[in-house]
MIVEXVO-740067 format. One line per 2 residues: number of its first residue (from 1); for each residue x, y, z of C-alpha. Coordinates in steps of 0.001 Angstrom, whole numbers, plus 500000, padded with zeros to 6 digits. Example, Ala and Ser with C-alpha at 12.3 -4.5 7.8 and 13.67 -1.06 7.14 Angstrom:
1) 512300 495500 507800 | 513670 498940 507140 $
***
This chain:
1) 480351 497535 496639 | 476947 499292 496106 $
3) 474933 500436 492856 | 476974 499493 489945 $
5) 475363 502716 488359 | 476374 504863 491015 $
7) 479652 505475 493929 | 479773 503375 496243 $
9) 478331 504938 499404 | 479676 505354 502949 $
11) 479417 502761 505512 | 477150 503614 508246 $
13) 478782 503845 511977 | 480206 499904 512829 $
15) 477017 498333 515112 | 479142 495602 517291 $
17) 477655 491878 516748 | 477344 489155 518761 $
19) 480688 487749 516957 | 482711 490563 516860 $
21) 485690 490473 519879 | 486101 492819 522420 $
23) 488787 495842 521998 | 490715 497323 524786 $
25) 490898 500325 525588 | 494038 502363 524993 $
27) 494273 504948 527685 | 495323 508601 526551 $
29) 495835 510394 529795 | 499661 510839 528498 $
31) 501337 508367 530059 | 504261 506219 529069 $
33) 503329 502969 527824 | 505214 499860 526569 $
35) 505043 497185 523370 | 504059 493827 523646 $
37) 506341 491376 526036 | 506585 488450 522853 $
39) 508225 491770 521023 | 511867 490769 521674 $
41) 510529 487153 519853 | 509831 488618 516823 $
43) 512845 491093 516435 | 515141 487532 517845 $
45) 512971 485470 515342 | 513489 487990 512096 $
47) 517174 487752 512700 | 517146 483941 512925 $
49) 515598 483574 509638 | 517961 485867 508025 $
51) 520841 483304 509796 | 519487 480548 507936 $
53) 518823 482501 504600 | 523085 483170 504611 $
55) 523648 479485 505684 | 521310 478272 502418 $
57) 523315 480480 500284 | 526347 479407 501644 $
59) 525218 475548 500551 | 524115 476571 497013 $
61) 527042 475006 495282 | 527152 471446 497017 $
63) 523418 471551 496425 | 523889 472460 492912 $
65) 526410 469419 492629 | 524351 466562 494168 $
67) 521973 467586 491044 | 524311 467585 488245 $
69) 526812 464738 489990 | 529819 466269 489662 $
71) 531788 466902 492785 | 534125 469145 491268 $
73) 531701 472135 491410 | 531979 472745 495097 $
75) 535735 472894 495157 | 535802 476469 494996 $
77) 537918 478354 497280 | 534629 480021 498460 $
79) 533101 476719 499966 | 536283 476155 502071 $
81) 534596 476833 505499 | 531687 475054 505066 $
83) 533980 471863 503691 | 536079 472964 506579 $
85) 533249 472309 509463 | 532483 468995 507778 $
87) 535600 467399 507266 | 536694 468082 511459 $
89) 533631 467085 513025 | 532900 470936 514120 $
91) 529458 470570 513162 | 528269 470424 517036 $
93) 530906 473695 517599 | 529252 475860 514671 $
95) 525623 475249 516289 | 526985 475979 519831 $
97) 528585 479306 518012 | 525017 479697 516054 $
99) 522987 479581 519168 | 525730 481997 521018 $
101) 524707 484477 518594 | 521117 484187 518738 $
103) 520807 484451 522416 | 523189 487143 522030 $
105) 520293 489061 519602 | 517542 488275 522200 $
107) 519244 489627 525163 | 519710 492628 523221 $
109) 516342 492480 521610 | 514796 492089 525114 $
111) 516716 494868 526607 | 515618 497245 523586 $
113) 512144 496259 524050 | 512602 496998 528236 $
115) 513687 500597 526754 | 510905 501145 524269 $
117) 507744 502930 525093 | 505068 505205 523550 $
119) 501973 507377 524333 | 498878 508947 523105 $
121) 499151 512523 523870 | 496365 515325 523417 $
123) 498431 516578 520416 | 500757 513710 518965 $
125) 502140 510100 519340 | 505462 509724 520894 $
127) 507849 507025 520964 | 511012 506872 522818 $
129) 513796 503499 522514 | 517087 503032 522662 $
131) 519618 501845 525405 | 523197 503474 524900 $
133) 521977 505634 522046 | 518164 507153 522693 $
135) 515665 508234 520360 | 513435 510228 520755 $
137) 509939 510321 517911 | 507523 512301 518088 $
139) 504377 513103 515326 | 501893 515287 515750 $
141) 498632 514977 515251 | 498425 517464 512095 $
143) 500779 516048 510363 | 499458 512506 510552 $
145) 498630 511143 507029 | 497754 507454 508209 $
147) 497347 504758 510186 | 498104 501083 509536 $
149) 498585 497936 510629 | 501466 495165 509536 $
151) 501228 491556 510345 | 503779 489067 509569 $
153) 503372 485364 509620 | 504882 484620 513202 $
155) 503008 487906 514072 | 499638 486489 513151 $
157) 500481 482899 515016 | 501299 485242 518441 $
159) 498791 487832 518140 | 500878 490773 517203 $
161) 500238 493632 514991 | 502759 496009 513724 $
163) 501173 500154 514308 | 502429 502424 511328 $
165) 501648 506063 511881 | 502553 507451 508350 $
167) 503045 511180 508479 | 504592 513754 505744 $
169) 507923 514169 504956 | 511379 511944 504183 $
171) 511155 509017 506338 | 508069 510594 508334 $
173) 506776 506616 510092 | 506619 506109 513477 $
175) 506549 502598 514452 | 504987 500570 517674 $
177) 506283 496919 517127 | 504620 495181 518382 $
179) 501263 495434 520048 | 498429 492781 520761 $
181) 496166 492818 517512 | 493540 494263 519700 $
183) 495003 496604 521114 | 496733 497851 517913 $
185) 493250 498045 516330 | 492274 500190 519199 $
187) 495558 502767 519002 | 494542 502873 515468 $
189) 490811 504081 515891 | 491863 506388 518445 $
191) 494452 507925 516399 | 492125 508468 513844 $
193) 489297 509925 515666 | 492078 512105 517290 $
195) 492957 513116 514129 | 489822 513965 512500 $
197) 489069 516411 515745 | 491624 518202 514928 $
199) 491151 518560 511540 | 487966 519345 512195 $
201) 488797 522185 514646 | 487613 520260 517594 $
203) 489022 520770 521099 | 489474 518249 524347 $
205) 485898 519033 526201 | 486710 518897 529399 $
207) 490309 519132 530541 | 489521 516778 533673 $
209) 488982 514210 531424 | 492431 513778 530102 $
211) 494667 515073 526751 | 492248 513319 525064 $
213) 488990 512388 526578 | 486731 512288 523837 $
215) 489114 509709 522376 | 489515 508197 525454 $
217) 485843 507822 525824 | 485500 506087 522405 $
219) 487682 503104 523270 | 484933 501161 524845 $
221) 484901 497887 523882 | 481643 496400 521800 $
223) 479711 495656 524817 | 479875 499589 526011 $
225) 482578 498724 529054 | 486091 500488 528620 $
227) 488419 498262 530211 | 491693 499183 531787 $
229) 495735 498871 530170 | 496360 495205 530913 $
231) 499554 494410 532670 | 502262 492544 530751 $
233) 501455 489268 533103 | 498178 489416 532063 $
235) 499272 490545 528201 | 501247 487668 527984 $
237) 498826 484973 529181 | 496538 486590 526545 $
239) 498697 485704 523969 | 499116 482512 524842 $
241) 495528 481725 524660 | 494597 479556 521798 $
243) 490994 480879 520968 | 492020 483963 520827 $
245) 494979 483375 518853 | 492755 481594 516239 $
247) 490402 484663 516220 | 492920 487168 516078 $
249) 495071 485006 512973 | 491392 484901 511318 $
251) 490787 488500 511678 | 490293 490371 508168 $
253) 490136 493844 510149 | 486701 494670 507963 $
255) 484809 496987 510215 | 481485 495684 510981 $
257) 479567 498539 509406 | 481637 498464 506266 $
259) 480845 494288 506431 | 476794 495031 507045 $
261) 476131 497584 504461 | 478128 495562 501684 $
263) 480152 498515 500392 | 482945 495512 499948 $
265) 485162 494957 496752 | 486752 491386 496568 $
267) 488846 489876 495056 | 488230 485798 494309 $
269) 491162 483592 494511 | 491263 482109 490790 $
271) 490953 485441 489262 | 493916 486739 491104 $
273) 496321 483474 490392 | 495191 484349 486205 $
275) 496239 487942 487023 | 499188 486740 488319 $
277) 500251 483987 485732 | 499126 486558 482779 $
279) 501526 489509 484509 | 504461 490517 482395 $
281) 506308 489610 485364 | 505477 486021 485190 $
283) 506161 485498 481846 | 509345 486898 481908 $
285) 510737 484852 484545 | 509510 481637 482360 $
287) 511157 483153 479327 | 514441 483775 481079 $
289) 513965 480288 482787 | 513595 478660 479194 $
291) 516617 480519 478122 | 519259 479067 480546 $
293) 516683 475233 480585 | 517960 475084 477153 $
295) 521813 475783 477797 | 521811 473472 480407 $
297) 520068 470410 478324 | 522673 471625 475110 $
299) 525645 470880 477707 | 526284 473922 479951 $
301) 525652 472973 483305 | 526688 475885 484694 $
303) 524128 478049 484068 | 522335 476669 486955 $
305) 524272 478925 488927 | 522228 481594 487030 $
307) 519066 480075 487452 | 519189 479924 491229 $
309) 518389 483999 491675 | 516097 483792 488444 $
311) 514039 481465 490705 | 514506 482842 494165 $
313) 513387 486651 492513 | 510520 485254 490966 $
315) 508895 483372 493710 | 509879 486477 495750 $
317) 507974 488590 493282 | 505008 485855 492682 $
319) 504370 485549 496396 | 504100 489382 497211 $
321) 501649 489459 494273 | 499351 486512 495974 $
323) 499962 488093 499467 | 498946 491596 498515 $
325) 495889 490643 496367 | 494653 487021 498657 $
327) 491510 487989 500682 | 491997 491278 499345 $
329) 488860 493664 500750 | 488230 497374 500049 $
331) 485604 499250 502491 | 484864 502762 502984 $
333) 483860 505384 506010 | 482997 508917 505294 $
335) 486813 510184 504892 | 488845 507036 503804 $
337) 489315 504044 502368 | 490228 500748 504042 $
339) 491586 498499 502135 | 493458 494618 503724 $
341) 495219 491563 502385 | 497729 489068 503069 $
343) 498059 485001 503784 | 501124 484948 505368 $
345) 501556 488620 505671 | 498897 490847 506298 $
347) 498395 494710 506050 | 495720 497142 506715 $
349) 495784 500954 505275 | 493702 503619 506114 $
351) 493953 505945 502981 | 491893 509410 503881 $
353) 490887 510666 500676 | 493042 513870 500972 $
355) 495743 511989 500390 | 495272 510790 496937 $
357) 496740 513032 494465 | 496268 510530 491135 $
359) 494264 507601 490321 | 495327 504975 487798 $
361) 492953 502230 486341 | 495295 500157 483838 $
363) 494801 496670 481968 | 498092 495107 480939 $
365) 497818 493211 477704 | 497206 489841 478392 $
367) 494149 490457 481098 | 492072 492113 478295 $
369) 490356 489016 477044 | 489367 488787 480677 $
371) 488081 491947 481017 | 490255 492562 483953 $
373) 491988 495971 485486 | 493831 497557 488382 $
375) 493548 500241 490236 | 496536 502648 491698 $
377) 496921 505600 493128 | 499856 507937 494164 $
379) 500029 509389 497850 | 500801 511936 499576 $
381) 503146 511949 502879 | 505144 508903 501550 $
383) 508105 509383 500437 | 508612 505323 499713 $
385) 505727 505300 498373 | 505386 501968 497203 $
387) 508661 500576 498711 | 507437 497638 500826 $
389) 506146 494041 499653 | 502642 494659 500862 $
391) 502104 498430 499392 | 503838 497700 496167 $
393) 503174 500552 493590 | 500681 502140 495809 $
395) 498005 499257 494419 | 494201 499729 495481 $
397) 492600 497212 493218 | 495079 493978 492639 $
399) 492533 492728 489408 | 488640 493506 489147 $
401) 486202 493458 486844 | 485378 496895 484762 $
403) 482915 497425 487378 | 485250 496674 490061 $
405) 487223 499220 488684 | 484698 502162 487666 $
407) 483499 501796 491549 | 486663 501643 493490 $
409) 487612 505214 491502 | 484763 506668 492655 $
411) 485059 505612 496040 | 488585 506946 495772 $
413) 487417 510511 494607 | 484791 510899 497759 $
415) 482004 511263 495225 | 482590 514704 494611 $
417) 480892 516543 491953 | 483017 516762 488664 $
419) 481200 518162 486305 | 480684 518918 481971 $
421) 483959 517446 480686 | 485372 519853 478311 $
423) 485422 520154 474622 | 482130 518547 474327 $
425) 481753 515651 476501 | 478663 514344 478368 $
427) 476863 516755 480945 | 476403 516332 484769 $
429) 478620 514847 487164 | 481433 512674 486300 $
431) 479243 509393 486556 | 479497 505752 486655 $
433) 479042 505817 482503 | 481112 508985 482018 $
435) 484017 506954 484002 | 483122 503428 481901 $
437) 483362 505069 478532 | 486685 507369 479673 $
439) 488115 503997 480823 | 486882 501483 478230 $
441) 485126 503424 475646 | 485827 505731 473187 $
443) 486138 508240 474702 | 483850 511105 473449 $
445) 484803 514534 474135 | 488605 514108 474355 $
447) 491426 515604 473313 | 493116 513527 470591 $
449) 496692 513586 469252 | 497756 515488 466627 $
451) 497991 513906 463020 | 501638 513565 463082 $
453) 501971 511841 466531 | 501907 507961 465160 $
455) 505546 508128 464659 | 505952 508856 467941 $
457) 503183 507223 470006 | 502848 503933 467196 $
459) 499610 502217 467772 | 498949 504051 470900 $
461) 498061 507694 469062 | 493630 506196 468713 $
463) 493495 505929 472347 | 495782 509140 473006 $
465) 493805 511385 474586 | 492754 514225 477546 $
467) 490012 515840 478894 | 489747 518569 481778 $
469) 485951 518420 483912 | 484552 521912 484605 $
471) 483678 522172 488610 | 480153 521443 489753 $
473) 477893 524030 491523 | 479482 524707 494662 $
475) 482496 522424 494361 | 485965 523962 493131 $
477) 487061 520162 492497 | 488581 519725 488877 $
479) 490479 516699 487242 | 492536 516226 484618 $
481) 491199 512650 482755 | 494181 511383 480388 $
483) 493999 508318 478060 | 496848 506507 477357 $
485) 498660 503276 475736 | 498187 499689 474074 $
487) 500321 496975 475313 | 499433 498402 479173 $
489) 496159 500908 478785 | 495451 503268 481114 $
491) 493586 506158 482620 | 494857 508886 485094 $
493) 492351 510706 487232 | 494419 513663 488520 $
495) 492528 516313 491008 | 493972 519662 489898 $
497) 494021 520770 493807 | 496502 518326 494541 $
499) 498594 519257 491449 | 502142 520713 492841 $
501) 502594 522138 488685 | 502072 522153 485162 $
503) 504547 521688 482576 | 505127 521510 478864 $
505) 507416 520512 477005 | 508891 519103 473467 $
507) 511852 516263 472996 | 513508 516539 469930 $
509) 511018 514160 467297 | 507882 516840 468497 $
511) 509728 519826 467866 | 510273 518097 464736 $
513) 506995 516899 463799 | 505417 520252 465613 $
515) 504135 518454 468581 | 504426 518594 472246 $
517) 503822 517061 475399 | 502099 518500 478578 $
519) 502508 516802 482449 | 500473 517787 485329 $
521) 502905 517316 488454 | 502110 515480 491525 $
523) 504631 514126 494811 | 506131 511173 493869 $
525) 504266 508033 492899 | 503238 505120 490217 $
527) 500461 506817 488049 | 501545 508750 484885 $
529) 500223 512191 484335 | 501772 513402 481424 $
531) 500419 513186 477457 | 502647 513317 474803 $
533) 501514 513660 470635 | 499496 516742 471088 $
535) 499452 519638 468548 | 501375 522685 469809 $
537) 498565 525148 469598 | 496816 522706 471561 $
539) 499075 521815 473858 | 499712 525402 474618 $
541) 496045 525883 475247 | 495460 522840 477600 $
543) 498306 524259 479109 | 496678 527739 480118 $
545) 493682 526275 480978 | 495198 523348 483570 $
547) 497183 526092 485309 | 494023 528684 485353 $
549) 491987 525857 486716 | 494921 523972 488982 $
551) 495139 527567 491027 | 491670 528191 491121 $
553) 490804 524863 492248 | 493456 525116 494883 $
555) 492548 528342 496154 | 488924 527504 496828 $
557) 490238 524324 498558 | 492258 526051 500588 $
559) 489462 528685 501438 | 486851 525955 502197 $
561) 489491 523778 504309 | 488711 523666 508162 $
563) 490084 526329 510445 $
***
């Protein structure tokens, strides 16, 4: 990133290098196209993996008993068809039987892939699949919220990339698995230019040129020379080309004009194994690991059977960690974020700013001596949000530095102007030091809990605390800064235009003690947006004044959004 004392600013337009490889172009005249050919692979390979993940369990127990010695413990009537196979000699039988069943899930895989095509239309993407049961999916260009891209291990080593086009709504993702990674880079950028010419008001300029010529047009590749769809002959011989393979599994997906002008965040490799073995996470799983080490060593053998899913969740846990924060990289352009990761597995999101409806910077307990804090934020148009290995609690920043931190939130907020925090804080724009000392500091010019709220928020009632900005000249943007705990800390950034309500409300110990809490209401996500310990007449006022200011802000949004 840029200026410590300042946002980070926008990347310039990517300038292609001598290095950088060439990128297809996807045609949008309309037309039906379909996936990769290795497609069926992957859906055939998936399933084998899951074969051998039921055959492992299966095995626990006589595993479990060569450890301990005692061949009693795989006796159980559960184990009888694996003893079964053993004892006959059907060994040879059970793989013919095993293989059966795979080639059975290729065929089928094959004949679903055969089915399975999509286009680029002048007003949404399409996908249509199926066999004896079609479907049909269709998302419009308006309602598109994203664009990313999904790439598994055996992905990577062929050359595939998953497309995600994330729109609003339950369930709103339409899928294209799998494409060439080129070529899914390429749907991806002409999505997204698609989309911002709508949003913009822009229309096709010259209906001649196709549904979507302008987009069309754009899909040169970096040496200015659009190249045509390639056949799936020639697709396939592609991806069986070792150089490219090697500079497609290498690819970090930074665009080059993100990469030249350094507006980067990164995140080093020993710092994120410390965040890791410092997570609460972590040191739960060695606690409970401890717990049934010792009842094994005082004579209780079988609680090895309770250690096997300790370990298998934990490394399960510990490895989406690694994946999601290892070559983790953060870059800008003018209306999103970009932010990649992954080892085995790696994703790329495109996160347009209008998405975000909270930021969270937090510092769990054990990564203060560090200095060390993440960064979340909760989306709009994803219903999951958070549901998947690689997007776990919708995590910008895995671990940074303060810095890190204070820059990736205002990269998040589109340096807009957020003015005079209220009840007395610093003047001007919500800066790189009015974020540091909001985050960090003390705090100045928020509003505190009341005097009887330690027997409700214990050590956390210093740091307690909320602050509303006032809107800069010209801007209607607002936010609603709240200060919160001790074990975790943490700091919610929530614009007020994106607010869907505001509430208040008192649990029985604050109507006791007089106090109340107040929540500002977003869609569904990770970061916390509520207070609790304030005074009532307070809270009643902070109350007025983040609804007067949450429909203000949202009508001037609203009457300065694009026709």
């Amino acid at each position: 990133m840029s200026d410590p004392a300042g946002a980070a600013r926008p990347a310039g337009p990517a300038q292609p290098t001598g290095g950088a490889p060439a990128q297809p172009a996807i045609p949008s005249d309309g037309e039906w196209r379909r996936l990769h050919p290795l497609s069926p692979l992957l859906r055939g390979g998936l399933f084998v993996l899951v074969l051998f993940g039921i055959i492992v369990a299966n095995l626990r127990d006589q595993l479990i008993s060569l450890v301990i010695g005692n061949s009693s413990w795989n006796q159980s009537p559960e184990n009888g068809g694996i003893d079964y196979i053993l004892e006959h000699g059907l060994v040879v039988v059970a793989l013919l039987v095993v293989a059966g069943i795979i080639a059975l899930v290729i065929l089928f895989s094959w004949l679903s892939y055969r089915f399975a095509q999509f286009r680029i239309a002048d007003d949404a993407v399409e996908l249509r699949r199926g066999v004896l049961f079609k479907q049909h999916r269709r998302a419009p260009l308006d309602r598109i919220q994203a664009v990313d891209l999904q790439r598994q291990l055996l992905a990577r080593v062929l050359g595939l990339t998953q497309v995600e086009v994330q729109t609003a709504g339950q369930g709103g993702k339409l899928t294209l698995a799998y494409l060439g990674h080129r070529d899914a880079q390429a749907v991806r950028e002409q999505i997204l230019r698609l989309v911002r010419a709508q949003t913009a008001g822009a229309v096709s300029p010259d209906p001649a040129a196709g549904p979507a010529g302008a987009g069309a047009a754009g899909m040169a590749d970096a040496t200015g020379t659009a190249t045509a769809d390639a056949q799936p002959g020639s697709r396939l011989r592609n991806a069986l080309d070792l150089e490219s393979r090697v500079t497609d599994f290498a690819d970090d997906d930074v665009d080059q004009g993100a990469r030249m002008s350094g507006t980067l965040v990164t995140v080093p490799l020993g710092r994120l194994i410390g965040s890791i073995v410092l997570g609460w996470g972590f040191l739960v799983a060695i606690v409970l690991v401890g717990v049934i080490g010792g009842f094994v060593i005082a004579g209780h053998p079988a609680a090895l059977a309770g250690l096997v899913p300790i370990v298998i969740a934990s490394v399960a846990v510990i490895v989406s960690h690694f994946n999601r924060g290892f070559g983790f990289t953060l870059s800008r352009s003018d209306d999103a974020i970009r932010i990649g990761a992954g080892l085995t597995a790696t994703r790329t999101e495109t996160i347009p700013f209008a998405r975000v409806h909270a930021v969270d910077v937090r510092q769990p307990l054990l990564w203060k001596p560090f200095g060390w804090w993440q960064v979340r934020i909760t989306l709009a148009g994803n219903a999951s949000n958070g549901s998947d290995g690689q997007k776990v609690a919708g995590i910008v920043l895995p671990v940074g530095t303060l810095d890190d931190a204070v820059r990736v939130t205002q990269t998040i907020l589109g340096d807009r102007d957020f003015f005079a925090v209220s009840g007395g804080g610093a003047e001007g724009p919500l800066s790189y030091a009015v974020l540091r000392d909001g985050i960090a500091g003390a705090g100045g010019g928020y509003l505190g809990a009341g005097p009887r709220s330690g027997l409700v928020l214990w050590a956390a009632r210093r740091r307690t605390g909320i602050a509303v900005t006032e809107p800069g000249p010209g801007s209607p943007h607002t936010l609603a800064l709240i200060r919160r705990g001790v074990l975790t800390r943490g700091y919610a950034l929530v614009p007020l235009a994106r607010a869907q309500s505001v509430l208040l409300h008192r649990t029985f110990f604050h109507r006791v003690l007089g106090l109340a809490r107040v929540r500002v209401h977003t869609v569904f996500g990770p970061v916390p947006t509520e207070i609790a310990g304030l005074e009532l007449d307070h809270a009643r006022r902070l109350f007025e004044q983040l609804a007067a200011q949450a429909v203000a802000a949202q009508r001037d949004d609203v009457a300065g959004a694009p026709r």
